[in-house]
N, C-alpha and C positions, 0 to 999 in steps of 0.2 A: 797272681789270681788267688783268689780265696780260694778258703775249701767246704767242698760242697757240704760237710761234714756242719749243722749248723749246733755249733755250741758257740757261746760265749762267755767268756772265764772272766770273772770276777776278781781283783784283788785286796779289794776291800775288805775289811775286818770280819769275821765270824759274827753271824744275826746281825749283819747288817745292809741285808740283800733282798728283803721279802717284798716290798715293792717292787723292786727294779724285779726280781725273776717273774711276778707275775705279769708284768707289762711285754718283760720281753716274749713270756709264751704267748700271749699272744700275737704275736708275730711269728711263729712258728719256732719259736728258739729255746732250748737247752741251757740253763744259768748253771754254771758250774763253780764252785770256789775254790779259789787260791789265795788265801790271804795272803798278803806282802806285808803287814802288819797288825801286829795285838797293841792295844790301848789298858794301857793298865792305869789305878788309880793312883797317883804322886802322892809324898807324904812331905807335907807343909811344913814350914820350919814356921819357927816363932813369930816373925814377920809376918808371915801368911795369917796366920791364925790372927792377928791383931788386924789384919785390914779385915777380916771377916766379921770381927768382934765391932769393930767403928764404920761399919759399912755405909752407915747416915753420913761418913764424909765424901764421898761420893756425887760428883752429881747423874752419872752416866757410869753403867757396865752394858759393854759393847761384848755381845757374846755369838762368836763368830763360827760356831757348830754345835750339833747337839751335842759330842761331845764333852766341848766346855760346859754346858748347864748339867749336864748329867753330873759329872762328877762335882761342878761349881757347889749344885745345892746338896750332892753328899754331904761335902764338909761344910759347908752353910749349915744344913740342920744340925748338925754333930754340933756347932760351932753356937747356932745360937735357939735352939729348938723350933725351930718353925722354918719354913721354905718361904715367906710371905715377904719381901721387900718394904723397906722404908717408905710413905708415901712421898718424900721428896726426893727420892732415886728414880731416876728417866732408865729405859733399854732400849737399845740397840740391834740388830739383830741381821743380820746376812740371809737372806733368803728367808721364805715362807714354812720350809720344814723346820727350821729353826725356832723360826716364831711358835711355828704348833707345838715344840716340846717344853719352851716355855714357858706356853701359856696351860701345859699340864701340867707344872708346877707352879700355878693357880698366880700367876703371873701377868699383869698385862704388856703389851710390847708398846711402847713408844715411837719407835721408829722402824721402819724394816726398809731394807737396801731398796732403790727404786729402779736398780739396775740388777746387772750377773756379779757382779768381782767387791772385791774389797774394797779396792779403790775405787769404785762406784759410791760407796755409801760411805769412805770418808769424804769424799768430794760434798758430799749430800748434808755431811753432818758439819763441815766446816761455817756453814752458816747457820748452825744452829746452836753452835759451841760458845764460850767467853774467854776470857782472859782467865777469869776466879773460879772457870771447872777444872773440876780434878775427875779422870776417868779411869776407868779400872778396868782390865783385859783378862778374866780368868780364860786359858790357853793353852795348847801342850807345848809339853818340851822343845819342840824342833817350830814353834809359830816362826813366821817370819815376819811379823812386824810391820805388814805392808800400812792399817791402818792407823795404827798408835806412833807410826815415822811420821805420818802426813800431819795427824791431830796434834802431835806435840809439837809442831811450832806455832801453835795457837791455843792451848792449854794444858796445863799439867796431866802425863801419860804414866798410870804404872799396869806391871802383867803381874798374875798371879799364878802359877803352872799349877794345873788342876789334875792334868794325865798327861802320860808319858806313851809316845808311840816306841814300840822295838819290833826288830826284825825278829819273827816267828822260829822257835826252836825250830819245830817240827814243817815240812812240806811234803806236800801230797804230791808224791812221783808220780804219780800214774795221769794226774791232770799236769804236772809238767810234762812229761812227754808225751801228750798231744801237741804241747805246745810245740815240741822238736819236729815231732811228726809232720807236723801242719794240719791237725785233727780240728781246726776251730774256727770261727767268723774273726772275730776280735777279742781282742784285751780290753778290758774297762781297768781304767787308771782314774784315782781319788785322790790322788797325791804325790805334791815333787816325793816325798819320801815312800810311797809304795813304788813308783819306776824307779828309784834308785836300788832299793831293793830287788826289784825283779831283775833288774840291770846283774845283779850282783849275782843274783841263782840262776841265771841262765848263760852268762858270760862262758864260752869255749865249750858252749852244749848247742847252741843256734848259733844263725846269722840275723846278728838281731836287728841288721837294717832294712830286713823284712819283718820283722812283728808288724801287725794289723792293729794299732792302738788307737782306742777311742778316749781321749783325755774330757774329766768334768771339769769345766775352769782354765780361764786362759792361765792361773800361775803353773797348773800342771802338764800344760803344752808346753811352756815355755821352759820347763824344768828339762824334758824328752831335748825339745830341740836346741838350749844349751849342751846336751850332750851329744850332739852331732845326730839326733834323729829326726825324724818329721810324724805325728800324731795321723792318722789318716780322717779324725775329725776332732774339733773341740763342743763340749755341748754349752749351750749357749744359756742353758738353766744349769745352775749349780746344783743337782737333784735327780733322782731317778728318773721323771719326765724328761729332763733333757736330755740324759745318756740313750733311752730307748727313741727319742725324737730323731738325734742324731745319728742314731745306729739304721731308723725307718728308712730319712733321708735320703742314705747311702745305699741302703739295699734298690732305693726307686731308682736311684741313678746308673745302677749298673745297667 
């Protein structure tokens, strides 16, 4: 049974909740953070810089979080003074929040996924692709590859690690032991690598086959229940609408 107690704890990165906390108060809920990860900026070896510098070879950058463009056009402008893309470079784009951060760096999107998952929108892109494209994935460190597996057996696939997810020096004990307590609604999970994480700082402090996990993204369900868990939902939008849709959901259902 949940607890009456209505917070929902975050694990997602620091400033990167201001949506979803406002959505969730209205619902009568309490956003509390915990990040399970910091995203730091990666520093490009000589390769990197050279795809940045010939980026007209390109026919497609498939940019699959704000993340990746956040950091992509750091070193893009560093690289070639302007955030403004080649006109015969095409984008790609996983979700709508995506597409918005983008298109703030005065960018147009070409394609935006027509589904939730990644594998939605290589499904999508594989009839849009050739033989003589070559596509570029700027990425963090731990991507896993689900779109640029599928596209490269149908056109040349490279990545470019733009930031680096790590496990947070520092954690806030006092919003973990809510979590012991059972002080909270749910967990919002943004990534196989944020439940691994949590996985790891709460190990022999819970029974973590009671956590109340609300996963975004079927790959981050399936990260939980590869590890012998089960997600109490998955949001069906890859995005703060869908975390607080699925969190409504389940509140109607009880």
């Amino acid at each position: 049974m949940a607890s009456s107690n209505r917070h929902i704890i975050s694990t997602r990165p620091k400033r990167q909740n201001n949506e979803l906390k406002q959505l969730l108060e209205k619902q009568g809920y309490t956003l509390l953070e915990l990040p399970m990860i910091e995203i730091h900026r990666a520093k490009l070896s000589q390769s990197d810089f050279e795809k940045l510098e010939n980026i007209q070879q390109y026919s497609w950058i498939v940019f699959t979080s704000p993340n990746g463009i956040r950091h992509f056009f750091h070193h893009y402008k560093n690289t070639n003074g302007t955030n403004s893309l080649p006109a015969n470079v095409k984008t790609a784009v996983v979700g709508t929040t995506t597409q918005k951060i983008l298109e703030e760096f005065g960018n147009k999107t070409t394609l935006v996924n027509p589904g939730n998952t990644g594998k939605e929108l290589a499904e999508f892109m594989l009839d849009k692709i050739t033989e003589t494209d070559r596509i570029l994935f700027p990425e963090g460190n731990l991507a896993r590859g689900v779109i640029s597996g599928m596209l490269s057996k149908k056109a040349s696939c490279e990545s470019i690690v733009v930031y680096e997810n790590r496990m947070p020096k520092d954690v806030d004990e006092k919003i973990l032991q809510k979590i012991i307590d059972n002080q909270y609604e749910f967990i919002v999970l943004t990534s196989p690598s944020g439940f691994i994480n949590l996985k790891k700082t709460l190990t022999g402090k819970t029974d973590l086959a009671k956590l109340r996990l609300v996963s975004i993204g079927t790959s981050t369900s399936a990260e939980v229940e590869a590890h012998g868990f089960k997600p109490n939902a998955t949001a069906n939008m890859s995005n703060a609408q869908g975390i607080a849709k699925a969190i409504s959901e389940m509140r109607t259902d009880r």
